[in-house]
C-alpha positions in Angstrom: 12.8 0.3 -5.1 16.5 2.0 -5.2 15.3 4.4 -7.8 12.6 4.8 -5.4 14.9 5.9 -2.7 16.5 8.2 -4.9 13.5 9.9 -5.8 12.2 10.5 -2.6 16.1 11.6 -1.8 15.7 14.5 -4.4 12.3 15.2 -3.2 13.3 15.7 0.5 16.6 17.4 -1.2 14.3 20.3 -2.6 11.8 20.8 -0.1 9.5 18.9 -2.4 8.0 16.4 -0.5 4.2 16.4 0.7 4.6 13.3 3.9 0.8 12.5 3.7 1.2 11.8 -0.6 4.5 9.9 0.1 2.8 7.5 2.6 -0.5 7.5 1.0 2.1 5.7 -1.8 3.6 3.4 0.8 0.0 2.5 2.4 -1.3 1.8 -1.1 1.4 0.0 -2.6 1.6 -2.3 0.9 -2.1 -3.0 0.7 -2.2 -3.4 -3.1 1.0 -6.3 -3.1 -0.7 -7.8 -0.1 -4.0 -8.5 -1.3 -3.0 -9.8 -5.2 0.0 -11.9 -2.9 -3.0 -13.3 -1.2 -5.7 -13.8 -3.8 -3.9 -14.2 -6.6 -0.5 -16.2 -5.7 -1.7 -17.9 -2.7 -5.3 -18.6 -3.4 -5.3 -18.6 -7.5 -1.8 -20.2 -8.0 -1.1 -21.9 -5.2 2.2 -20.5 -5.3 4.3 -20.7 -1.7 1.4 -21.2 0.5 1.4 -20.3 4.0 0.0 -23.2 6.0 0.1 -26.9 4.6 -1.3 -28.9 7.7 -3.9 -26.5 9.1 -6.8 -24.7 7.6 -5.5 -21.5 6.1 -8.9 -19.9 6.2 -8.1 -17.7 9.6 -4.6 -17.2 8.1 -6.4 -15.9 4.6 -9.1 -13.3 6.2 -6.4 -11.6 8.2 -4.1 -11.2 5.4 -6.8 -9.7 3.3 -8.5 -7.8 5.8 -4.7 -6.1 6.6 -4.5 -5.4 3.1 -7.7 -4.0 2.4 -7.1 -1.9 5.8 -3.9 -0.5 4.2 -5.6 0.1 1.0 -8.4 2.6 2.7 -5.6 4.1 4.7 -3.4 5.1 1.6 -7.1 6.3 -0.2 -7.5 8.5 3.0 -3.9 10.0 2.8 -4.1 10.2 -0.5 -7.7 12.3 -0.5 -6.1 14.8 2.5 -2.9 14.9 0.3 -4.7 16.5 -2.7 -6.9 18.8 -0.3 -4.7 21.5 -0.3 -4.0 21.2 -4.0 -7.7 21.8 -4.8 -7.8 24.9 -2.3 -4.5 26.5 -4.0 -6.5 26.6 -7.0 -9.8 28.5 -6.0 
């Protein structure tokens, strides 16, 4: 994460960085952790669960359904990032 921060640093340091490609980064790196924390660790594993007295079902489809929402956000920034790549080149 800190050589994260100093990447984007130099990036904003030299002009160099496109907004939508950085968050399309953020969105799919959110939604990607999100949905192996809650499939794999919590579901999987049984690693640090959430609930242990209720039924973690409700708790479960939001978590994934966030996740999967970030996912398609960061695919959507991601596709408008590259746009004007692709037009550069014609």
């Amino acid at each position: 994460m800190v050589a994260g921060l100093f990447l984007h640093a130099d990036l904003r340091r030299r002009d160099g960085l496109l907004r939508p490609a950085w968050w399309s980064g953020v969105c799919l790196g959110i939604g990607g952790f999100q949905l192996y924390d809650g499939t794999v660790q919590h579901k999987r594993l049984r690693l640090h669960q959430i609930r242990y007295d209720v039924d973690p079902r409700p708790y479960d489809w939001t978590w994934n359904v966030i996740a999967v929402l970030f996912l398609l956000a960061g695919l959507l920034l991601w596709h408008r990032a590259r746009r004007p790549v692709r037009e550069r080149s014609r």
